[in-house]
C-alpha positions as CSV (number, residue, x, y, z in Angstrom):
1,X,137.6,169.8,15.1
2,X,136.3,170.9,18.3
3,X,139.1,169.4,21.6
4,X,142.0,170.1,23.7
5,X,145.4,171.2,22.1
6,X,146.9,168.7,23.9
7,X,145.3,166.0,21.5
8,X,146.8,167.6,19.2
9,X,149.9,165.8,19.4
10,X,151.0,162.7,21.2
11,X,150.9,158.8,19.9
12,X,147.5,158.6,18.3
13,X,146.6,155.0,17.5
14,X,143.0,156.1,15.9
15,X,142.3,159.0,14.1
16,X,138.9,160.0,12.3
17,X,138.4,162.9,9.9
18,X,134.7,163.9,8.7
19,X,133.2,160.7,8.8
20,X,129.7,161.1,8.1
21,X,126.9,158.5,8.0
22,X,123.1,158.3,7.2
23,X,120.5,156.1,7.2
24,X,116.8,156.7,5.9
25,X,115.4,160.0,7.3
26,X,118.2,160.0,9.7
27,X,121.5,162.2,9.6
28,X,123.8,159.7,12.2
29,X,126.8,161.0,11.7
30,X,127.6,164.9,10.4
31,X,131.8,164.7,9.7
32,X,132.7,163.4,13.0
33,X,136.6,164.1,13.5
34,X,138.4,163.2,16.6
35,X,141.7,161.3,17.6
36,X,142.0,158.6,20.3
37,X,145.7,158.5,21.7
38,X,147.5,155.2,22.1
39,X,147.0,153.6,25.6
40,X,144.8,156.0,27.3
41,X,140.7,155.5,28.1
42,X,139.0,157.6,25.7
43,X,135.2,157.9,26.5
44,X,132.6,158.5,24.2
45,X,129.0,160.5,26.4
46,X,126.1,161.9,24.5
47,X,122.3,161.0,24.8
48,X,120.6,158.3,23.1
49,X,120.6,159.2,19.1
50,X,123.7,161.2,19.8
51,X,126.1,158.7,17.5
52,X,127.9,156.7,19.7
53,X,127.2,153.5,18.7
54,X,127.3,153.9,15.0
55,X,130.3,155.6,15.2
56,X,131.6,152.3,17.3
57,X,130.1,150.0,14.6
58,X,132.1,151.7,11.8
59,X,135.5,151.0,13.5
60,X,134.5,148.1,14.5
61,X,133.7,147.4,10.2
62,X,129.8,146.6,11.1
63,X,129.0,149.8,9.2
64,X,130.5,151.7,6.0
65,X,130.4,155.6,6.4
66,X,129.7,157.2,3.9
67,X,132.3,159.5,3.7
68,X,135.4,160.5,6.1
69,X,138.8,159.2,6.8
70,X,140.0,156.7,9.1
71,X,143.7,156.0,9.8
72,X,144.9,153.1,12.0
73,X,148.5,153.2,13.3
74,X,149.3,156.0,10.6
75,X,147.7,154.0,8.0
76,X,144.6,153.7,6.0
77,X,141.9,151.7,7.8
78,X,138.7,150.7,6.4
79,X,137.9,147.3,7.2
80,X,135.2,145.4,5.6
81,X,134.0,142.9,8.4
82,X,134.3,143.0,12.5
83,X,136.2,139.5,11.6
84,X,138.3,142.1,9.6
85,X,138.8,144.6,12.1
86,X,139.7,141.9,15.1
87,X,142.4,140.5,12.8
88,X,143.8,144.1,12.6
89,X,143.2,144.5,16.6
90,X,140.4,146.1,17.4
91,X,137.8,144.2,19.2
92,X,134.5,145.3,20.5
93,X,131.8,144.6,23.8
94,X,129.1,145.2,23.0
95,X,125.6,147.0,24.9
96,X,123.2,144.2,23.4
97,X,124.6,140.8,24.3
98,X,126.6,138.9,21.2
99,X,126.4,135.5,22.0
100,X,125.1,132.1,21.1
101,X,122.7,131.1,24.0
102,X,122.9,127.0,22.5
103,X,127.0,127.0,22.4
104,X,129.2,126.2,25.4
105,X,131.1,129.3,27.1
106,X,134.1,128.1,25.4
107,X,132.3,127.8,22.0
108,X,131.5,131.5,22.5
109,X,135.1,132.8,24.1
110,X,136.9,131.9,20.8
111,X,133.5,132.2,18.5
112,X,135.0,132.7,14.5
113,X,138.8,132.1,15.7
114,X,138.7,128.3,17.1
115,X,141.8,126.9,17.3
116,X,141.8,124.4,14.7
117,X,143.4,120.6,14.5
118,X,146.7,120.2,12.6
119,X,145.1,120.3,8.8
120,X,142.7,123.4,9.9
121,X,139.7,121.2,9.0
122,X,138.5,120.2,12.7
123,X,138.3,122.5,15.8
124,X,140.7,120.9,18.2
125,X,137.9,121.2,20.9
126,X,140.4,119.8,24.2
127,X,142.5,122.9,23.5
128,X,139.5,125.3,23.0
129,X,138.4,124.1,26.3
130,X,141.7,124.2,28.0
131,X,142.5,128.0,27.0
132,X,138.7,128.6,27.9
133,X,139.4,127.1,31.4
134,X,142.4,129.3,31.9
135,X,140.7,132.5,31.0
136,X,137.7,132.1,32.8
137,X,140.0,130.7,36.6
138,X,142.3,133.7,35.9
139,X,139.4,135.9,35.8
140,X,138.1,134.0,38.7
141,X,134.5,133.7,37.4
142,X,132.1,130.9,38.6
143,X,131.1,129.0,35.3
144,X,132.6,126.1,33.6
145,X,133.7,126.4,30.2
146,X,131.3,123.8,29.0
147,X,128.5,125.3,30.4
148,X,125.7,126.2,27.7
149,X,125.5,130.2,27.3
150,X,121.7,130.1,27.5
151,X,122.5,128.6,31.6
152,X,123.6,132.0,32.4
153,X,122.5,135.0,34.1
154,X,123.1,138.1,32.0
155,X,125.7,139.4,34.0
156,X,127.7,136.2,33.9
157,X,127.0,136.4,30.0
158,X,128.5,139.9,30.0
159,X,131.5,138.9,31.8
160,X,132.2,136.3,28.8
161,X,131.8,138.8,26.3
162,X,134.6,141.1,28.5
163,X,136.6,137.8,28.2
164,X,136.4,137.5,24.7
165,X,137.5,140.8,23.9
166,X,140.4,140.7,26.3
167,X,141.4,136.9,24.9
168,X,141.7,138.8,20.9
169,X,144.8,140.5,22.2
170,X,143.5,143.6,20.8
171,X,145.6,146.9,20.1
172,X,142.5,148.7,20.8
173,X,139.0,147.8,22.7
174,X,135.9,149.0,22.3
175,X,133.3,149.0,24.8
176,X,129.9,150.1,24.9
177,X,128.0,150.2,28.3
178,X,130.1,147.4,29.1
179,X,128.6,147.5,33.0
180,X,124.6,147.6,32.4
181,X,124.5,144.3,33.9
182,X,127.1,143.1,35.8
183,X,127.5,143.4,39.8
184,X,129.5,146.3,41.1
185,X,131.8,143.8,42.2
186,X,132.2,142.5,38.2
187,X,132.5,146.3,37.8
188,X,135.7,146.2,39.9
189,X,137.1,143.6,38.4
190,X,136.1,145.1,34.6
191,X,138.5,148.9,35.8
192,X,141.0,146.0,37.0
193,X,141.2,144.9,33.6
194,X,141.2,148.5,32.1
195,X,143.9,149.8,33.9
196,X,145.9,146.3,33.4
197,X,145.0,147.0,29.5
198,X,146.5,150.2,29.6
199,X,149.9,149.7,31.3
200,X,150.0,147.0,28.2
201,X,150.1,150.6,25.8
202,X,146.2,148.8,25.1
203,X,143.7,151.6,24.1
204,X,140.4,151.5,25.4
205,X,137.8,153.4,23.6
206,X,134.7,153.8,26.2
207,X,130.9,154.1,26.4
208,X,128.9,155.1,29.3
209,X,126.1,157.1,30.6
210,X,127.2,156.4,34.4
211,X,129.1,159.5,35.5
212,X,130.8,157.9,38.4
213,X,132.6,155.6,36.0
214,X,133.2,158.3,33.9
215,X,135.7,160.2,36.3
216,X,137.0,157.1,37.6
217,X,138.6,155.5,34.5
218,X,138.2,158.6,31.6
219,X,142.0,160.3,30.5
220,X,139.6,162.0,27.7
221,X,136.5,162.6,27.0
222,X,134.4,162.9,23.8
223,X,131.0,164.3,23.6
224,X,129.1,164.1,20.7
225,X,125.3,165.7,20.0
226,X,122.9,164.6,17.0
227,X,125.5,163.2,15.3
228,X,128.5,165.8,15.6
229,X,131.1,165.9,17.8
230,X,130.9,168.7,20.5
231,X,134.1,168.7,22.0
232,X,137.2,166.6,23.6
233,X,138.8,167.4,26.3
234,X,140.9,165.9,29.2
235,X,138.7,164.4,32.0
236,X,139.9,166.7,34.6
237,X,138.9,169.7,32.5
238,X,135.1,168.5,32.8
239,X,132.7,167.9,36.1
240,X,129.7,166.5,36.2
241,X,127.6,169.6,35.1
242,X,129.8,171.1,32.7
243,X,130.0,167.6,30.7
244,X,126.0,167.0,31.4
245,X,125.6,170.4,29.7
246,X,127.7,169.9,26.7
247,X,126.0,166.6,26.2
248,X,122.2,167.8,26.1
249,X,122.7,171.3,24.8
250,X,120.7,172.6,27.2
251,X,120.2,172.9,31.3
252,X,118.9,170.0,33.4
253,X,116.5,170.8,36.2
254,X,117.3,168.9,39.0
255,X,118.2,165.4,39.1
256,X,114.8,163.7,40.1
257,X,111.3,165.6,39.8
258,X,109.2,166.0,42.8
259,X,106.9,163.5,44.4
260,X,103.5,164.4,43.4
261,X,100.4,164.2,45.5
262,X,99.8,161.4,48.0
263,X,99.1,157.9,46.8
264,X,95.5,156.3,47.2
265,X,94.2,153.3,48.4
266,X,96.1,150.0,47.7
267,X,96.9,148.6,44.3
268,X,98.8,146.0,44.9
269,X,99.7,143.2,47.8
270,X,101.5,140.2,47.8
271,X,101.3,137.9,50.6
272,X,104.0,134.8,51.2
273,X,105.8,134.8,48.0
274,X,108.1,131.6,48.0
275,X,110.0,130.0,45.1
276,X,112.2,127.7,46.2
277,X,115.9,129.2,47.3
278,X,115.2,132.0,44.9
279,X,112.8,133.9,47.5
280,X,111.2,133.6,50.8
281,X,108.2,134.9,52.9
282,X,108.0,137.6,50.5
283,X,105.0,140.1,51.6
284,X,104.6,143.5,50.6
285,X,102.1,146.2,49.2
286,X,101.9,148.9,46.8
287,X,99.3,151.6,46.7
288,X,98.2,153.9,43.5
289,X,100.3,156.7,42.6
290,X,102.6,155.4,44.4
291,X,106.7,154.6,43.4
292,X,108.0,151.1,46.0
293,X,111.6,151.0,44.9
294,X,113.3,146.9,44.6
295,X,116.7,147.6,46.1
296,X,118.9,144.4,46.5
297,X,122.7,143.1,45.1
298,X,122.2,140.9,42.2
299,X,121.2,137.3,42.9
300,X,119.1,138.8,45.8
301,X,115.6,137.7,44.0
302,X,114.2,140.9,42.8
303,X,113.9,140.0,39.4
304,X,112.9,136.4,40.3
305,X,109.5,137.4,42.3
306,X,108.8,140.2,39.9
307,X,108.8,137.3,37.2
308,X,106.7,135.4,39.9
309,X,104.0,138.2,40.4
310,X,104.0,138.9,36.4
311,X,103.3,135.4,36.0
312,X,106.3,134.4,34.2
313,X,107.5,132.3,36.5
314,X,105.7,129.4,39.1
315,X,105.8,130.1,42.7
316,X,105.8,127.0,45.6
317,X,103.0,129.5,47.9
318,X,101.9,133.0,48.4
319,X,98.7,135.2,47.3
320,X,98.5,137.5,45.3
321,X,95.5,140.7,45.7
322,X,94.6,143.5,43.4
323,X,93.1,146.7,44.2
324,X,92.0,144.8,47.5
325,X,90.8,141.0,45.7
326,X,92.3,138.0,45.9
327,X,93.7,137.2,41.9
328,X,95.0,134.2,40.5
329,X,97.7,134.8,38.1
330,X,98.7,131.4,36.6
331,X,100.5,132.5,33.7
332,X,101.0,136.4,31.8
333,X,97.7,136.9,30.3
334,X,96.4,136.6,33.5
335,X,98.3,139.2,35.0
336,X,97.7,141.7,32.2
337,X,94.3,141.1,32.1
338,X,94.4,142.3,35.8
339,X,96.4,145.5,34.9
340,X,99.6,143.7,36.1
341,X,102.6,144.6,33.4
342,X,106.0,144.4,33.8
343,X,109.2,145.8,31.5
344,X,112.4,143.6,31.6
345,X,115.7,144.0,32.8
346,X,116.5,142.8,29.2
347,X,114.6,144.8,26.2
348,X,116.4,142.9,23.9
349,X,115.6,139.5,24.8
350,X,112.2,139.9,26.3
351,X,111.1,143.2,25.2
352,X,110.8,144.3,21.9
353,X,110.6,141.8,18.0
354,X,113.8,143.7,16.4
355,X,112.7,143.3,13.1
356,X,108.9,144.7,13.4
357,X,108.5,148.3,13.0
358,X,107.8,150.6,16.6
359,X,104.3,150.2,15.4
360,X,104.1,146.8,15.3
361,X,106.1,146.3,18.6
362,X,104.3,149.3,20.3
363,X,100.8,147.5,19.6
364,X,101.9,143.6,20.5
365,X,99.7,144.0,23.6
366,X,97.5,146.8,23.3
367,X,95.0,145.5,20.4
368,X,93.9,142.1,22.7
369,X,92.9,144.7,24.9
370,X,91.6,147.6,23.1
371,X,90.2,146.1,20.1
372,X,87.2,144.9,20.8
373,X,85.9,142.8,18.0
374,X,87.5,140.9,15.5
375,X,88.8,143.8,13.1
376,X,91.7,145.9,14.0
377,X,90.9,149.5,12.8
378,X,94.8,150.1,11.6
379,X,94.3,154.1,11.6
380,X,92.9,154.0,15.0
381,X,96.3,151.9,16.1
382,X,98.6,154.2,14.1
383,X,97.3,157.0,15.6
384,X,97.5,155.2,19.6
385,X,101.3,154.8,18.5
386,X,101.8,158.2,16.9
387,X,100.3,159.8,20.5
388,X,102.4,157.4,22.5
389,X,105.7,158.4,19.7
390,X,104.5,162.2,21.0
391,X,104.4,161.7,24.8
392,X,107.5,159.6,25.2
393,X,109.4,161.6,22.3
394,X,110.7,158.7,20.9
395,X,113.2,159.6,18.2
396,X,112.5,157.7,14.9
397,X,112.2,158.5,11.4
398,X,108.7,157.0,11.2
399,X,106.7,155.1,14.2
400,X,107.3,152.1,10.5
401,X,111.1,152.5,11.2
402,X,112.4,149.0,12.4
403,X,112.9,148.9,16.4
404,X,115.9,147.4,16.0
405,X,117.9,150.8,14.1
406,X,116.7,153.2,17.3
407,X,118.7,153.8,19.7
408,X,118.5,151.5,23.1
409,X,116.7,154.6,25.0
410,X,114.5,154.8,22.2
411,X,113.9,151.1,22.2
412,X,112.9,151.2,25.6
413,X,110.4,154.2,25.3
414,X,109.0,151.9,22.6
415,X,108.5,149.4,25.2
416,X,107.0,151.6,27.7
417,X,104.3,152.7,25.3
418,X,103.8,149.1,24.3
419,X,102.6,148.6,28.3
420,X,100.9,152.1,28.8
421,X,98.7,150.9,25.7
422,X,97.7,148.1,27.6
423,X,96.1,150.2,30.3
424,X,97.7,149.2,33.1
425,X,97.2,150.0,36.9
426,X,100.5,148.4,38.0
427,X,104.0,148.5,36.3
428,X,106.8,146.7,37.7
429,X,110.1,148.7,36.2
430,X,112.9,146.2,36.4
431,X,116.3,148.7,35.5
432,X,114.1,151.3,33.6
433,X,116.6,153.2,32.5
434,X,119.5,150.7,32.1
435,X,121.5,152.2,29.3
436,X,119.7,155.8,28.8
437,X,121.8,158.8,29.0
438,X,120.5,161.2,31.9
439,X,118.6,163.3,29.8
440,X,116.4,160.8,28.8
441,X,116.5,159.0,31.8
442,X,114.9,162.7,33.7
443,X,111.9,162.0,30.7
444,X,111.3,158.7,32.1
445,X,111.6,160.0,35.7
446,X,108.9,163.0,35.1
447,X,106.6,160.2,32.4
448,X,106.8,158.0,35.9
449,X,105.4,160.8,38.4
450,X,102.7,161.7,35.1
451,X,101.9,158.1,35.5
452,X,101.8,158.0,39.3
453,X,99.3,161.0,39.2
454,X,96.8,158.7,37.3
455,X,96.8,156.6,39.8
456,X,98.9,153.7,38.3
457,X,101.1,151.8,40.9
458,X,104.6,151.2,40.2
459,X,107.3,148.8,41.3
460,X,110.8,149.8,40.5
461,X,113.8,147.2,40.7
462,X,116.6,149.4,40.1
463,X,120.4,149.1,41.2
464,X,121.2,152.3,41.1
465,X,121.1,154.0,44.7
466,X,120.8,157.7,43.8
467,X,117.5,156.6,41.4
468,X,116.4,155.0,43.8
469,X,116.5,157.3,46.4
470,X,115.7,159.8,44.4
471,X,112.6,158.4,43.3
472,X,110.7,156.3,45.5
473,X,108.1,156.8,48.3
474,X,109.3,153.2,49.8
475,X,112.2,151.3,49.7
476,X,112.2,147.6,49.7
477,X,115.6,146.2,50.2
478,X,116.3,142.3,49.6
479,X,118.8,140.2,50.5
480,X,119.8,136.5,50.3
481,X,115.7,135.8,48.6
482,X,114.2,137.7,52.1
483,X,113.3,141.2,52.6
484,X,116.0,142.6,54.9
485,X,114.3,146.1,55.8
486,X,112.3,148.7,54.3
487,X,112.6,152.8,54.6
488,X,110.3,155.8,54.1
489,X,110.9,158.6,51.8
490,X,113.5,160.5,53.1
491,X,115.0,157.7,55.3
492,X,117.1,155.8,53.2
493,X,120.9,156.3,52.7
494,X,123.1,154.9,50.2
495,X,124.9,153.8,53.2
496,X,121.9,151.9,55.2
497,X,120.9,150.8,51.8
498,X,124.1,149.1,51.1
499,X,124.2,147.5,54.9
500,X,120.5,146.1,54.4
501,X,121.9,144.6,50.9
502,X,124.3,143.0,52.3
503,X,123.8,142.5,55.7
504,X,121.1,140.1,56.8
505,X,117.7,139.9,57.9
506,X,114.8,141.7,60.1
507,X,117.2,144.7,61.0
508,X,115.2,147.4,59.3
């Protein structure tokens, strides 16, 4: 095994010896051997594909490998169930969202471990609530236990999935990409919880492809590479291009690639967008081959008037105009019919059918649009998807591999080609690359300049500064439902971005 002496020794609470595991056409896991000491944060980097999360879902007893060692404590550990693995403590958070949208927040806190009625034939509900109530005010989170999951916004959903994990009392926590939706305020209050965890002798096993959170919380790091593990080593022993390195196996050009030649005449305008308290007055325009970054902190109403423009949602007033018309989008269909498409912030609930095959889900908007009579030529689609498989190098065994065993980077390149299939002249992007490690996130950068150079206009809501910045020709920021100032290419500062954010209105 490949790591730092120093792991050689010291209190090791998980230890894994050649665990290998495949699935058809794919080789996931190629004797993965590493050891996680007791009470420090152990993160796990490496691009979409790399392993991570199928290495997570055999501790945490989803999976079986197929061969290796694992040794809990000292002993033997193979559990059978995650019910089995929690009872032994290990919990896990996980990336995709595990909860029951039609139960109460309470129902899903203590989900498969209510506490039960003298007799342990009915849940005694008034103490479920109670404990509920005193997790979620210690936390100081803005729900009700009662509440109905489905109520929530996805980062308050998150946050009561970090609750449930913490509530198990586990010896060790797993979390993958724990922080894709939450607030960076909910992130403060997640490393407050981590570092509380650990001066408990509470391991924390860690996913991320955020480098700043990285180096804040890591004591070691693990990178692993299609399916092997590279290397571990102490955090301090890495930076930021050293550890980018080891994960892609090969050099990154720079961060963000250029801005291409200048954009054309308008694609896009909105005019007096308003939706209640969600947003107000909202005008702004986008032009072809152009990039207008979304900025705002969540709850600012980016999402909500991308939803609006993409028809998914009413609006109380405002116009809409493409490529210079006045359109009336009353409901999706509308809006793709006018080129209008938009991927969402969440691929899992809004974005891709996880049991179809990439084929199917690549082509669920595409053929209305393409066909053109009333029989589908299947080689002509299969061979639309293989192209699209091609550009976007989306890793599968087949383009008839389920969507739901790729990887989440994969998943979303699926998506992407779903849209680019459509033929779209506008693409609103809300958190592209939520979730995708930085070498795939540079693919989607370059495939957005490719698409800006054939003249599509695209709307990115993003809340990461640096991408932002990085990429757009405009920046939009919102604030409180209102646009609080815009900046030019080259203008915009994390710094100014942040005061607009937060700051109020008409100071731009």
């Amino acid at each position: 095994m490949s790591g730092d002496p120093s792991m050689a020794g010291g209190d090791c609470v998980l230890e894994l010896s050649a665990l290998g595991k495949s699935f058809p056409g794919v080789r996931a896991l190629d004797e993965v051997s590493m050891r996680v000491l007791r009470g420090s944060v152990h993160v796990i980097v490496g691009e979409n594909g790399a392993g991570k999360s199928t290495l997570m879902k055999i501790i945490d007893g989803i999976y079986e490998p197929d061969s290796g060692e694992m040794r809990l404590d000292g002993a033997p550990y193979r559990p059978s169930s995650p019910t089995h693995a929690r009872s032994l403590g290990i919990s896990m958070i996980f990336q995709e969202l595990n909860v029951v949208p039609e139960l109460s927040v309470a129902e899903n806190i203590f989900l498969g471990r209510e506490p039960m009625r003298p007799g342990g034939i009915f849940i005694d509900d008034a103490r479920l609530n109670r404990l509920a109530a005193e997790y979620i005010a210690e936390q100081g989170l803005g729900f009700s236990p009662a509440d109905p999951m489905k109520s929530l916004s996805v980062s308050q959903a998150q946050m009561v999935e970090i609750v449930k994990a913490i509530s198990c009392k586990a010896k060790l926590v797993i979390m993958d990409e724990p922080t894709s939706a939450i607030t960076d305020k909910e992130v403060g209050y997640l490393f407050e919880k981590i570092a509380e965890l650990k001066r408990q002798g509470v391991t924390v096993i860690y996913i991320s492809h955020k480098m700043d959170e990285i180096f804040r919380i890591a004591d070691y790091i693990s990178v692993l590479r299609d399916g092997r593990h590279i290397e571990t080593r102490p955090a301090a022993a890495f930076n930021r291009d050293s550890l980018i390195e080891l994960m892609v196996g090969r050099e990154l050009g720079s961060g963000y690639p250029g801005q291409g030649s200048s954009p054309g005449p308008e694609a896009l305008r909105i005019e007096g967008f308003t939706r209640g308290r969600a947003f107000r007055g909202i005008s702004f325009s986008v032009r072809k081959g152009e990039i207008l970054g979304i900025a705002g902190l969540m709850g600012a109403g980016r999402t909500e008037v991308a939803r609006a423009i993409f028809g998914l949602d009413p609006r109380d007033s405002g116009e809409v105009y493409v490529e210079g018309a006045r359109a009336d989008i009353g409901c999706v269909d509308d809006a793709i019919g006018l080129g209008i498409v938009m991927v969402s912030e969440d691929r899992r609930k809004y974005g891709i059918i996880p049991m179809r095959s990439v084929t199917e889900n690549a082509n669920l908007v595409g053929l209305k649009y393409r066909a053109g009579s009333w029989w589908i030529d299947e080689a002509d689609e299969r061979a639309a998807v293989r192209e699209q498989v091609e550009r976007l190098g989306i890793k599968a065994p087949s383009a008839e591999t389920e969507i739901a065993k790729l990887s989440g980077g994969n998943q979303q390149k699926v998506i992407l080609a779903k849209w680019l299939l459509a033929g779209p002249k506008v693409m609103i992007l809300d958190e592209p690359t939520r979730g995708i490690d930085v070498g795939a996130k540079y693919e989607i950068y370059k495939l957005m300049r490719e698409l800006c150079e054939r003249g599509i206009a695209i709307v990115m809501i993003s809340s990461e500064l640096p991408e932002l910045i990085g990429m757009s020709d405009r920046i939009l920021v919102m604030c409180a439902g209102r646009i609080a100032g815009t900046f030019e290419r080259g203008e915009a500062t994390q710094v100014e971005i942040m005061r607009k954010a937060t700051g109020g209105i008409g100071n731009a």
